[in-house]
Residue, then its C-alpha position, 0 to 999 in steps of 0.5 A: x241380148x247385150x252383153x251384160x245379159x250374156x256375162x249375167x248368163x254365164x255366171x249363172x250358168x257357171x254351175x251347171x256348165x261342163x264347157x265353163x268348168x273346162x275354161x276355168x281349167x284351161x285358164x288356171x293351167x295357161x295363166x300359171x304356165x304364163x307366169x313360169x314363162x315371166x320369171x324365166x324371161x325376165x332371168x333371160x333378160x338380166x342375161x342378155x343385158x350382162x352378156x351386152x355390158x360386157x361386150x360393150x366394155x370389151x369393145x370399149x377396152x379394144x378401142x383403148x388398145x387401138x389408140x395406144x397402138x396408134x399413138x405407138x405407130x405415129x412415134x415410132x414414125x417420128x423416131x424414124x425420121x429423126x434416125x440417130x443411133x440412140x434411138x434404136x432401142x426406143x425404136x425397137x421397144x415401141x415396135x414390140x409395144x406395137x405387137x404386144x398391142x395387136x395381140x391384145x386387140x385379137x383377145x379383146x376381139x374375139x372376147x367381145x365378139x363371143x360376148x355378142x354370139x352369147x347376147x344372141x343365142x340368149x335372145x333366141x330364147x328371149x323371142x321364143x318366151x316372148x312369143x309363148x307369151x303372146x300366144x297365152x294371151x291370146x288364149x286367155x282372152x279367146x277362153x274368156x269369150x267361150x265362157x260368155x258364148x258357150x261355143x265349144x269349136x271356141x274352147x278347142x281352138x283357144x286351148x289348141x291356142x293355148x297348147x302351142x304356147x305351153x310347147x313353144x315355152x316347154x322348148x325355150x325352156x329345154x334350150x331347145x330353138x323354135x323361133x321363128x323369124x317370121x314372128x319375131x319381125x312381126x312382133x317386134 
């Protein structure tokens, strides 16, 4: 028997079949999880990316202050070593720019790096909906097979599949973290 035989089967068998009236269920359930998982992940995404646009500008923002810093260290040097009294209060005013600027700089540091911590707990989530995603799939595709083989070991083990996705996609959307690193290099 080859396969368009067992599709042709199948299909008319789809009546009289408890286990393709299970899959059909099964599928309906997972594809529409799926597409709840998408939605969120692709609104994660649009948050990732902000969350990295803004700590690329703060980083931005943290180099231009480190310049003007710079440039107010080399004059300052320079008004040293020219030491007339006139100077003295364009020496003391380019010593409080330099302050003024190390302060900034600790902002915009700790600015840019909570733009980082916030990019990387979204991108927990980000994995975890990618890995419900995959693990759907998988599901989907094992559910179609039962269809055609009518094994019921097979409906089980692809709706058990298709069970861990929906709790690991229940739980990113809870915020609540099951990532697994394991997986994530794996498939990424």
């Amino acid at each position: 028997m080859d396969i368009a035989d067992n599709i042709q089967e199948a299909v008319e068998q789809v009546g009289k079949s408890k286990i393709n009236s299970m899959v059909a269920l099964f599928v309906a359930i997972t594809a529409t999880f799926m597409a709840l998982c998408n939605v969120k992940d692709g609104n994660i995404v649009q948050a990732m990316q902000q969350a990295q646009a803004k700590s690329l500008d703060s980083w931005s923002y943290f180099q231009a202050k480190s310049t003007k810093q710079s440039i107010a260290e080399n004059t300052l040097e320079l008004l040293k070593l020219q030491n007339t009294p006139a100077d003295d209060k364009v020496i003391k005013k380019f010593e409080e720019k330099i302050e003024t600027y190390k302060k900034e700089k600790a902002e915009i540091k700790a600015q840019a790096e909570g733009y980082e911590k916030e990019y990387n707990d979204i991108n927990l989530f980000d994995d975890q909906f990618d890995m419900t995603e995959a693990l759907l799939t998988i599901s989907i595709a094992m559910l179609g097979i039962t269809a055609l083989t009518q094994k019921k070991w097979l409906l089980w083990f692809s709706s058990g599949v298709s069970l861990i996705g929906i709790v690991l996609g229940l739980t990113a959307f809870m915020k609540i973290s099951l990532h697994s690193d394991l997986i994530s290099k794996i498939l990424g």
